[in-house]
PALUM-509495 format. One line per field, with one value per residue (C-alpha): x, z, y; residue number from 1. Coordinates in pm, 1 decimal. Each point is the difference from the previous one (the first is absolute). Layout:
BEGIN
u [X|...]
w [Z|...]
v [Y|...]
seq [NUM|...]
***
This chain:
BEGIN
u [-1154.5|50.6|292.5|-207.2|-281.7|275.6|106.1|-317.5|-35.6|-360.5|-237.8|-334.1|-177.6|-326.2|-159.8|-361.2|-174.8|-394.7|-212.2|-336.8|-115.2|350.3|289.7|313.2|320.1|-54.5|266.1|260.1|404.7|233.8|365.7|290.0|338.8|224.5|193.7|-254.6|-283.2|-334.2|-227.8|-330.1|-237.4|-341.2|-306.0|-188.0|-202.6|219.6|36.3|392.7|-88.5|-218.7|308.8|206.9|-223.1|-20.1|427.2|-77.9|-234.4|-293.8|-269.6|-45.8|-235.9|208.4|109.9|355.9|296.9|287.8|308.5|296.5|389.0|-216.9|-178.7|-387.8|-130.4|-361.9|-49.1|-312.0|103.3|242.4|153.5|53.5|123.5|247.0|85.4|108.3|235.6|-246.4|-12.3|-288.4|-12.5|-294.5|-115.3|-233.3|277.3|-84.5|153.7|-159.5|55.1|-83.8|299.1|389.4|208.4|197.8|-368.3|-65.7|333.9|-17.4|-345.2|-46.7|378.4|89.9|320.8|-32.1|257.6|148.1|-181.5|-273.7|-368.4|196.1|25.1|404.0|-23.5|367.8|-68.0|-304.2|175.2|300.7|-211.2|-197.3|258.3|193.6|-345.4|-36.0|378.4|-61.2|-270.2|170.0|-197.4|200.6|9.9|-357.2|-81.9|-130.2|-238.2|-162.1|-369.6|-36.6|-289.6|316.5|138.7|-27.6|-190.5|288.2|200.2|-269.7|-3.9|421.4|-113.3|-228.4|264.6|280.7|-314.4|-40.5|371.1|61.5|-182.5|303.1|-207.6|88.6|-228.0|-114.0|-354.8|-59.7|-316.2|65.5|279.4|64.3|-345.5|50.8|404.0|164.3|243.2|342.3|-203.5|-98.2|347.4|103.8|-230.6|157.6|324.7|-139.5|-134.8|322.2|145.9|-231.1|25.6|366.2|-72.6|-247.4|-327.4|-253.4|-261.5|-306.4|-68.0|-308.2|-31.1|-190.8|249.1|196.5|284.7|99.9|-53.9|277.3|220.1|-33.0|-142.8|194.7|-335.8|-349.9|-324.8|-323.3|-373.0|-250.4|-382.0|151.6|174.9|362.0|69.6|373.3|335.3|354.9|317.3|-66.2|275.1|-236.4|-246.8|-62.6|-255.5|-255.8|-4.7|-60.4|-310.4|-130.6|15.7|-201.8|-217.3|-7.2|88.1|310.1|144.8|-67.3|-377.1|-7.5|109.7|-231.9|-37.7|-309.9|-203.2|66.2|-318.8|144.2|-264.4|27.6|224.2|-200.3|261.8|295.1|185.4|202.7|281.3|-79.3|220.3|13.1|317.6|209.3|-146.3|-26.1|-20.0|-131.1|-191.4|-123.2|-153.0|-355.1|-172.6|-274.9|-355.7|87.4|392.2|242.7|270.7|295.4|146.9|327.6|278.1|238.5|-119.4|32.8|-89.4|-345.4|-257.9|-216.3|33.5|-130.6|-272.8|-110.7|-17.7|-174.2|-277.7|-26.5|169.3|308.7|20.6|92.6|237.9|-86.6|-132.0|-325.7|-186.8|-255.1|-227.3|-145.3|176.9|-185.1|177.8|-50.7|76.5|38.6|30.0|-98.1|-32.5|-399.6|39.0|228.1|-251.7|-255.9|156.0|78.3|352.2|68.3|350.6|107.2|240.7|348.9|-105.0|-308.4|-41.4|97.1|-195.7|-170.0|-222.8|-192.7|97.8|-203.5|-318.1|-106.8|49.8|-350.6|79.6|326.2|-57.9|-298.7|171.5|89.1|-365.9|-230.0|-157.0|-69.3|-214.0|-124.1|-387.1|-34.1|153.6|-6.3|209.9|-81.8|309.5|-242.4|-139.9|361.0|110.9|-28.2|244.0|218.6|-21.2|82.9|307.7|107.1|-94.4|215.0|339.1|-65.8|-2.8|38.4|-196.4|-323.7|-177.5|-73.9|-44.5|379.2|216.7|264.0|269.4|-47.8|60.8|408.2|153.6|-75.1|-393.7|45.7|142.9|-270.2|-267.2|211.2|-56.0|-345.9|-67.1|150.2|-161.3|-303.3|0.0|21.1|277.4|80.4|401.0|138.1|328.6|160.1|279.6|183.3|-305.2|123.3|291.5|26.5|-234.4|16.5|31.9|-381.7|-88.3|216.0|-125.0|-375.0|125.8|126.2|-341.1|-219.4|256.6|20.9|-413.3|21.1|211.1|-267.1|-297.4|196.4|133.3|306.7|294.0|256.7|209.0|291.0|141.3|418.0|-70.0|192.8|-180.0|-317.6|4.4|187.7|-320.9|-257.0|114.6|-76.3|250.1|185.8|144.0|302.2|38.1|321.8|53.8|-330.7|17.7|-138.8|300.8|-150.1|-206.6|52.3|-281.3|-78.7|171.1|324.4|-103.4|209.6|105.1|342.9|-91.4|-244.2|280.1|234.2|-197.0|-145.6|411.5|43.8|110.5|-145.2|-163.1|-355.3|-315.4|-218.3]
w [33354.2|-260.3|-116.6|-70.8|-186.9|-209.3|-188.6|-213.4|-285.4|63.8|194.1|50.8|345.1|38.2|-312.6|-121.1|-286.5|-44.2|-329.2|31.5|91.2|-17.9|237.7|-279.4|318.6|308.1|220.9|-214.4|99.1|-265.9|-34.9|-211.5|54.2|-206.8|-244.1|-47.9|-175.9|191.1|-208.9|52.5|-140.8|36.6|-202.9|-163.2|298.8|214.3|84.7|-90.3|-261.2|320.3|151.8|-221.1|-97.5|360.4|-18.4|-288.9|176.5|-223.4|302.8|278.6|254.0|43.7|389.0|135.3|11.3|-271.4|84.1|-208.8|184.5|268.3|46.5|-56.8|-296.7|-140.4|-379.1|-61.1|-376.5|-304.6|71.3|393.9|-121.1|-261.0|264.4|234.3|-250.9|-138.4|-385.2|-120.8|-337.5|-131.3|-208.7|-203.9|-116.6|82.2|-308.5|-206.3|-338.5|-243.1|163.3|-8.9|182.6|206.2|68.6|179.5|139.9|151.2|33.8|278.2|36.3|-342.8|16.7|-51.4|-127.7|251.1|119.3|-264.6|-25.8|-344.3|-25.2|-13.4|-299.1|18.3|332.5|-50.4|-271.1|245.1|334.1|-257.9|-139.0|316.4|147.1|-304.1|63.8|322.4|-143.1|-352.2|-219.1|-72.8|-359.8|1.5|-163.7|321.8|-212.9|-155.6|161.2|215.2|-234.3|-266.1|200.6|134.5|266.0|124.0|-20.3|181.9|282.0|20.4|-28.0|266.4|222.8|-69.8|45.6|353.8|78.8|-117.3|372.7|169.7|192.3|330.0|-74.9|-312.2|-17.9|-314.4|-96.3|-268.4|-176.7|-279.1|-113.9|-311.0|-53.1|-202.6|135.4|-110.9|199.5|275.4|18.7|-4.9|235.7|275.6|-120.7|110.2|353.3|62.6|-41.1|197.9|281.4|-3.5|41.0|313.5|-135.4|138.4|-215.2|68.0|-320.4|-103.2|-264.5|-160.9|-78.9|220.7|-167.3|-4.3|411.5|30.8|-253.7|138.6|403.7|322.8|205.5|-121.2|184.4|-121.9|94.5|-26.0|0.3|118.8|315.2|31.4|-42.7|67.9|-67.8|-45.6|-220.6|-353.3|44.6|267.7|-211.6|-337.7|-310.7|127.4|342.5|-98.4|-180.1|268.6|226.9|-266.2|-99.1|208.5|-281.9|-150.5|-321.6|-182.8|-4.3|-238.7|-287.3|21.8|-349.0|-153.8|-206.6|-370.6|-261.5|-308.2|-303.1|-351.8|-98.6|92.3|-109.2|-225.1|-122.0|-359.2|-69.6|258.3|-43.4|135.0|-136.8|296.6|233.5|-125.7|-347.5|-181.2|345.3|-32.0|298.2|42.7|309.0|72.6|211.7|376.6|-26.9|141.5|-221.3|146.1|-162.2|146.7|-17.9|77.7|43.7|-333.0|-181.4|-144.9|223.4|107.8|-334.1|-171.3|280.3|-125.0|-334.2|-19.6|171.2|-223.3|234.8|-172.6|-394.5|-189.4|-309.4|-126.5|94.7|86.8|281.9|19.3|272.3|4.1|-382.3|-145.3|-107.2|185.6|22.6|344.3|-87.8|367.1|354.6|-7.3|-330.0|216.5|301.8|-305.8|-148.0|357.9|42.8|348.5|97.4|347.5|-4.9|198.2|114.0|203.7|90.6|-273.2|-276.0|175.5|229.3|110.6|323.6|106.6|-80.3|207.6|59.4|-216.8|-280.5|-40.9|-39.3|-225.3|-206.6|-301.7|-63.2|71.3|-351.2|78.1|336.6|-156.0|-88.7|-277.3|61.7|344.0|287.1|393.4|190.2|281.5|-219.5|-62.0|374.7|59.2|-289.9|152.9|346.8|-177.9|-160.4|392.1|172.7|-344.6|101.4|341.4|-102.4|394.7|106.1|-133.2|-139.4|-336.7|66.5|183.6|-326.5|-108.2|94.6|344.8|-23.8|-5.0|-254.4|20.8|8.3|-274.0|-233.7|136.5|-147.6|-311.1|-31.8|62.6|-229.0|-287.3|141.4|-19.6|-375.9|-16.7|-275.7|-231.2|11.7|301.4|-44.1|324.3|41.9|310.2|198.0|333.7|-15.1|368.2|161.3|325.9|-6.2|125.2|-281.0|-251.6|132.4|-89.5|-313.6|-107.2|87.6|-253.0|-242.9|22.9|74.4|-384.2|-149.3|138.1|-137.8|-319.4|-33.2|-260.0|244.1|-90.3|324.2|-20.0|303.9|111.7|309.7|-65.9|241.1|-114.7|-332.1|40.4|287.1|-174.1|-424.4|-212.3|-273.2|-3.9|-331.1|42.6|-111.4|-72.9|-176.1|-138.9|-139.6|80.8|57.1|109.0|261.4|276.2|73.2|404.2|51.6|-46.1|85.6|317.2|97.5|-103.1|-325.6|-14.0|65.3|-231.3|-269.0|42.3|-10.2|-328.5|133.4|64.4|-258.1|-79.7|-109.3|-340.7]
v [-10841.7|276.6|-168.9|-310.1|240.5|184.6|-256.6|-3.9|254.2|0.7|-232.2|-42.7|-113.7|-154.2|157.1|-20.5|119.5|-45.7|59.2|-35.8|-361.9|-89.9|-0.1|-9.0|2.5|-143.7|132.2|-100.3|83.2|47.3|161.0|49.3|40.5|278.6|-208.7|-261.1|-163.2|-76.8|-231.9|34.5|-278.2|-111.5|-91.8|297.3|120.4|-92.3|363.2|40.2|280.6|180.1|12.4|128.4|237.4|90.5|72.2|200.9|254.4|-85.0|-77.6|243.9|-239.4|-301.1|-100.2|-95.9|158.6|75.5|71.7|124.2|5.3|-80.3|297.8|28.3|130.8|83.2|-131.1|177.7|93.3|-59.8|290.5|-107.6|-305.8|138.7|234.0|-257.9|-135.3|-286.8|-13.2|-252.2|-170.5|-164.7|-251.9|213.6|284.4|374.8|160.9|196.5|-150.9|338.9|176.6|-21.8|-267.1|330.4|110.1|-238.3|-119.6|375.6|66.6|244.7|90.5|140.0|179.6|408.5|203.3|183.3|331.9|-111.8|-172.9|-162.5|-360.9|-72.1|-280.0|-20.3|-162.1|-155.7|-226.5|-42.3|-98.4|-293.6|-127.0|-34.3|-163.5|-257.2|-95.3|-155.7|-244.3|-26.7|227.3|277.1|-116.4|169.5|337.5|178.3|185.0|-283.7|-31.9|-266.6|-122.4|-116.9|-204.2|-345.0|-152.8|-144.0|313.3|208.6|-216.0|65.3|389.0|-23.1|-106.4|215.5|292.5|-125.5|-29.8|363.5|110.0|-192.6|-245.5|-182.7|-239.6|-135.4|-150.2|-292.5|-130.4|-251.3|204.7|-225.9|-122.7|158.9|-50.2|-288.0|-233.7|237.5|263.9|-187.8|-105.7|405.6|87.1|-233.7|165.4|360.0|-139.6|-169.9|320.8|209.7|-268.6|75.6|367.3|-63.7|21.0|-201.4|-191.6|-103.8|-248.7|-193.3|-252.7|-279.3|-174.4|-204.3|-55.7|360.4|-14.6|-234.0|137.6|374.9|35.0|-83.4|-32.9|-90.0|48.9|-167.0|141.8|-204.0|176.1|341.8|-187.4|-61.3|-350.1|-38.1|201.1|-178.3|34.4|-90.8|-283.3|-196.6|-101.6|-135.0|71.2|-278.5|151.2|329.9|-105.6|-221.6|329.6|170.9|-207.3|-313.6|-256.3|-99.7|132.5|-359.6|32.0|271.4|-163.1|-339.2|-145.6|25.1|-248.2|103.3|-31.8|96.7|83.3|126.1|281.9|301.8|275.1|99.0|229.2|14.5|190.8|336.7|250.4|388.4|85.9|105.5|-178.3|-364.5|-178.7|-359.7|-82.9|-343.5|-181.2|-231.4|-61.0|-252.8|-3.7|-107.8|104.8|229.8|146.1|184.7|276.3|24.4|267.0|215.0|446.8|122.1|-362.3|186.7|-161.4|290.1|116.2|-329.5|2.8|373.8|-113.0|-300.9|182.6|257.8|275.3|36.6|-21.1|-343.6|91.4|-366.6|-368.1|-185.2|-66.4|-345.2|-59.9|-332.7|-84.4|329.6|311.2|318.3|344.4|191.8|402.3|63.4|-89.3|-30.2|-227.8|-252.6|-14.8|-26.0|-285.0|-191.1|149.5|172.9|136.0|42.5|301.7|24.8|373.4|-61.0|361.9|159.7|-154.4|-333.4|172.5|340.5|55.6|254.3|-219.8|-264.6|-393.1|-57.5|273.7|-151.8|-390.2|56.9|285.7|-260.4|-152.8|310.5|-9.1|-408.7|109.0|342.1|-33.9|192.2|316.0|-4.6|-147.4|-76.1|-73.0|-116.5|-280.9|-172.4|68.9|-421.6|-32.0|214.1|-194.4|-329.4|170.5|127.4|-384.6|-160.9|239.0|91.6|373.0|166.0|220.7|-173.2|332.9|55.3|351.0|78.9|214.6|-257.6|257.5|-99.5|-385.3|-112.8|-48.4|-383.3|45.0|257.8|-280.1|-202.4|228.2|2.0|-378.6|1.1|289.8|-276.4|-281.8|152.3|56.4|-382.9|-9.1|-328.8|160.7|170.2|183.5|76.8|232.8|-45.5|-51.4|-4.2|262.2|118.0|-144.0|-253.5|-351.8|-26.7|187.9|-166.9|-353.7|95.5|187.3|-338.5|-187.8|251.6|-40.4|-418.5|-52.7|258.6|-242.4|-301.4|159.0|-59.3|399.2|13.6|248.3|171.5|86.8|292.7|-26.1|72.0|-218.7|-316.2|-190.8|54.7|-93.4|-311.0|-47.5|40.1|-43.1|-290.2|139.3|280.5|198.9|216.3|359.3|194.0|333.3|-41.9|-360.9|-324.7|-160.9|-365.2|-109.5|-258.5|-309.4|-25.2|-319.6|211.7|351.7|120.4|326.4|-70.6|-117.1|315.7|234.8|-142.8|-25.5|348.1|126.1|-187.3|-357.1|-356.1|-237.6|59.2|-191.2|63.7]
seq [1|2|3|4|5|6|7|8|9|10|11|12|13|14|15|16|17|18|19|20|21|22|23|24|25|26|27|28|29|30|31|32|33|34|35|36|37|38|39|40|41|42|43|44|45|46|47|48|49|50|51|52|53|54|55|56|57|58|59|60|61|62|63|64|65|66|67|68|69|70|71|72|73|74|75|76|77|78|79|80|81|82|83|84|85|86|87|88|89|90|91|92|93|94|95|96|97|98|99|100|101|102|103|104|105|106|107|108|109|110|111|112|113|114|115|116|117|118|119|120|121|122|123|124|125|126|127|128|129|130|131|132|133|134|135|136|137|138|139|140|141|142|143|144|145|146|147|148|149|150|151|152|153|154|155|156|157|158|159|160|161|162|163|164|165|166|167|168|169|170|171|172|173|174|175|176|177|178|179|180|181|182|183|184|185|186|187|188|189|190|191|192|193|194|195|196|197|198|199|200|201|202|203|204|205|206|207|208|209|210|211|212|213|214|215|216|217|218|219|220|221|222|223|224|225|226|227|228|229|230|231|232|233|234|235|236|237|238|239|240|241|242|243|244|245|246|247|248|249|250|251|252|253|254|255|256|257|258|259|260|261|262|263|264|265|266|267|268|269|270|271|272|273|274|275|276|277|278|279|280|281|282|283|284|285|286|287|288|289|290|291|292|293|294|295|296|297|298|299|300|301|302|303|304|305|306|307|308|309|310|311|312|313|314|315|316|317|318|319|320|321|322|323|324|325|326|327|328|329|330|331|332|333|334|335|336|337|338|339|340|341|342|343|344|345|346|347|348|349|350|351|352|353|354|355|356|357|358|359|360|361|362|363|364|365|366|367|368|369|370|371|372|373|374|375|376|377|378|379|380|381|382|383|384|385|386|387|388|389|390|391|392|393|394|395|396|397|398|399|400|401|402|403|404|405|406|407|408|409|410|411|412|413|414|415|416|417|418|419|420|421|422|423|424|425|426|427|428|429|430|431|432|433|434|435|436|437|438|439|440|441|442|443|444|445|446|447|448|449|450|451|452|453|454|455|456|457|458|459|460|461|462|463|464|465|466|467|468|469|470|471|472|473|474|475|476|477|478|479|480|481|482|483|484|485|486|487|488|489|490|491|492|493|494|495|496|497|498|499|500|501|502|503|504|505|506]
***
C-alpha cells in the first residue's frame, strides 16, 4: 500500500474547506504524479482555486488529509507549504513592482558575503541571471525594477522567483493570462522541461486548448465537488465543458439578431506616436466591432487614448457625427463613452470596497442629491445589476476582493452597464474567467448591442470575436491594416490577417 501512495508527489484525501454560508470543497481527492501535469478545471466557484490555495498553505481550517511521498503533512501556512517542497504561483503576481528584478527573484535569501551582514552583488547578479535563463529572460537587466518591465515579462519573473526555492511541486493558477502566444508557447517549453526533471504540476487554466496541448490528466470540479478525473487523451473539448457546465461547447456562440443603426462613433487619423498612428475606424448604434490583433499591435494603447487616459498626439473623435474632445476619463463617461479595462484589479475596480461601491462607482454624481450621497437609496440598482450577471454571493455589502475572479469581472461589467453608455469599449472582457462566466459576459455584451449600444470589443480570444462580431478591423504594429465583414470572419482568417496575410474588406 505505500508503494501505491508513493507514487504521488502530493495528494489530497477527502478535503473540505467552508467560508461562511458557503461550503467551497466538498471532499474532493486530487493527486499528481512527479513528472507530470494535473489540470485542474472548473467554473469560477467551483472551488479549484480553494484547493490550491489549500496546497499552498494559505488556509489553516480546511478538513482531509494531504499527503506528500506519501507521508502526512500539515499545510497550515506558506511557509509549511514551501517547506514541504510546494511552490505556488498565482494569477494575481506577488512582486513588488518599485524594487529590482534580483530583489525579488531572491527576496528572503539574498546572498551575504562570506563572514559578513554585506549583500554579495557579485552573486546576486549571478543567482538572477542564472534564474531568468531557465524561463528565457536573462536578456533582462536584473536591476531594472520590476515596474519597467512588461506584464508579460513579470509574469515569466514570477516564475523563475518561485522555481529559485527548488520545488517538488509546482502549483499554477492561470499562469499565462497575461502572456502572448510566443510566450505561451515558451512557457510550455519550461514545463516540458521541468516535467523531464520530475517536478510535479498541479496546473489550472481557462483555456482549454492549453489543457490538451500541456496536461497528461485533467480533473474537473464542478460546485466545489469532484466531478470526474481521467487522462487528458480520453476526452475531448465538448466533454470537458459538458462536465463543467452541463451544456455543450456550441451553445455559446448562438447568433444573435443584428439591428444595425446610424454610425454612432469614429475616429480620424489617432495617433500616439509609438504606440499607433493614422487610426481610422467607424462604428454604428446596435453593432459590434472587433479589434483584432496580435500583443504589441497597440490595442490597449488606442483603448487608453481614446478615453482620454493616455495622450492623443493628433486626430478626431465624433460621437453621433459631432466632434469631440476627451482630455479625461470623467469627460468620456460624460459624453456616453465607458471603457472596460484589461486589468480589472489594478485600475477597473477597488477591491477593498464592496459589491455596491464598486458597480455604482462610475455614475455617483448622476445619483448624488446635491452634495450628498446614500448608498442605501441605490441598493435596488445594485440588486438588478447582481440578478442581470448572476454576481455570487448576492450581497451588496461582501468587499469585491472576496468574489473570484469571474464575479469580480462581473462587477466590472455592471459597474459599466450601469453608467448606461451610447459606446462601450471592452478590453478583453473575459480574460480568465470560466466558461459560465464568459457565457453571461457575452449576454450583457449582445442584450448592449440590442438596446442599440455602439461596442468596441478588444479581445485575443479568437473564438469570441468571430462569436459575437458583426465586423471586425485588424490591427498590426499600430495600423489599421483592413478589416474583415462577418460573412468571412473566422479564426483562421483572424489570425492571418492579424500576422500580415489574407485579403481584407474596406
Amino acid at each position: 500500500m505505500s508503494a501505491e501512495i508513493s507514487e504521488f508527489a502530493l495528494e489530497m484525501r477527502h478535503v473540505s474547506k467552508s467560508f461562511p454560508g458557503t461550503l467551497a470543497v466538498d471532499g474532493v481527492n486530487f493527486s499528481v504524479k512527479p513528472g507530470e501535469v494535473h489540470a485542474l478545471v472548473g467554473e469560477n466557484g467551483a472551488g479549484k482555486s480553494t484547493l490550491m490555495k489549500i496546497m499552498a498553505g494559505s488556509f489553516t481550517d480546511y478538513t482531509g488529509e494531504v499527503l506528500i511521498r506519501g507521508k502526512p503533512v500539515t499545510l497550515h501556512s506558506p511557509a509549511a507549504a514551501k517547506a514541504n517542497g510546494i511552490g505556488m504561483i498565482y494569477q494575481e503576481l506577488s512582486l513588488a513592482r518599485p524594487i529590482s528584478i534580483e530583489e525579488n527573484l531572491l527576496a528572503g535569501r539574498l546572498p551575504r558575503r562570506k563572514g559578513t551582514p554585506f549583500i554579495d552583488k557579485k552573486a546576486v547578479k549571478r543567482e538572477s541571471k542564472a534564474l531568468l535563463a531557465r524561463v528565457g529572460l536573462d536578456r533582462l537587466d536584473t536591476a531594472a525594477a520590476i515596474s519597467e518591465i512588461s506584464q508579460c515579462e513579470a509574469q515569466l519573473v514570477e516564475i523563475a522567483k518561485v522555481l529559485g526555492s527548488g520545488p517538488a511541486v509546482l502549483v499554477m493558477d492561470e499562469p499565462t493570462s497575461a502572456l502572448s502566444s510566443a510566450e505561451v508557447a515558451r512557457l510550455f517549453d519550461i514545463i516540458r522541461q521541468l516535467k523531464s526533471q520530475g517536478i510535479a504540476i498541479a496546473y489550472i487554466s481557462h483555456h482549454l486548448q492549453e489543457i490538451f496541448e500541456i496536461a497528461d490528466r485533467i480533473t474537473v470540479m464542478r460546485d466545489g465537488r469532484h466531478v470526474r478525473t481521467c487522462a487528458v487523451r480520453e476526452v475531448n473539448t465538448e466533454n470537458v465543458v459538458e462536465m463543467m457546465v452541463g451544456r455543450s461547447l456550441g451553445e455559446f456562440y448562438s447568433k444573435r439578431e443584428v439591428d444595425i443603426g446610424e454610425e454612432a462613433f469614429r475616429v480620424e487619423d489617432l495617433s500616439r506616436y509609438g504606440f499607433f498612428h493614422n487610426v481610422n475606424f467607424g462604428v454604428r448604434s446596435g453593432e459590434i466591432l472587433g479589434i483584432c490583433g496580435l500583443a504589441g499591435a497597440g490595442r490597449t494603447e488606442l483603448a487608453r487614448s481614446i478615453i482620454g487616459v493616455d495622450p492623443l498626439d493628433g486626430g478626431d473623435i465624433y460621437i453621433n457625427g459631432e466632434k469631440v474632445k476627451i482630455r479625461s476619463m470623467g469627460e468620456a463617461i460624460d459624453k456616453g463613452v465607458a471603457y472596460l479595462t484589461e486589468s480589472r484589479k489594478v485600475d477597473g475596480l477597488a477591491v477593498a470596497l464592496t459589491v455596491g461601491e464598486n458597480s455604482l462607482a462610475g455614475i455617483i454624481p448622476r445619483l448624488s442629491r446635491g452634495p450628498l450621497y446614500s448608498s442605501r437609496r441605490n441598493r435596488k440598482k445594485v440588486f438588478e445589476l447582481i440578478d442581470k450577471l448572476s454576481i455570487y454571493p448576492r450581497d451588496t455589502e461582501l468587499p469585491v476582493r472576496n468574489l473570484s475572479g469571474g464575479n469580480q469581472q462581473k462587477v466590472l461589467m455592471a459597474k459599466w452597464i450601469a453608467a448606461a453608455p451610447k459606446v462601450m469599449i471592452l478590453d478583453e472582457p473575459t480574460r480568465g474567467v470560466d466558461i459560465g462566466a464568459k457565457e453571461i459576459i457575452h449576454g450583457a455584451i449582445a442584450e448592449l448591442a440590442a438596446r442599440g449600444n455602439a461596442i468596441i470589443l478588444f479581445t485575443s480570444d479568437l473564438p469570441e470575436m468571430v462569436g459575437l462580431c458583426d465586423r471586425a478591423v485588424i490591427m498590426r504594429q499600430g495600423h489599421i491594416i483592413g478589416g474583415i465583414d462577418r460573412e468571412n470572419m473566422s479564426e483562421q482568417s483572424l489570425l492571418l490577417a492579424a500576422n500580415g496575410g489574407g485579403e481584407f474588406v474596406a
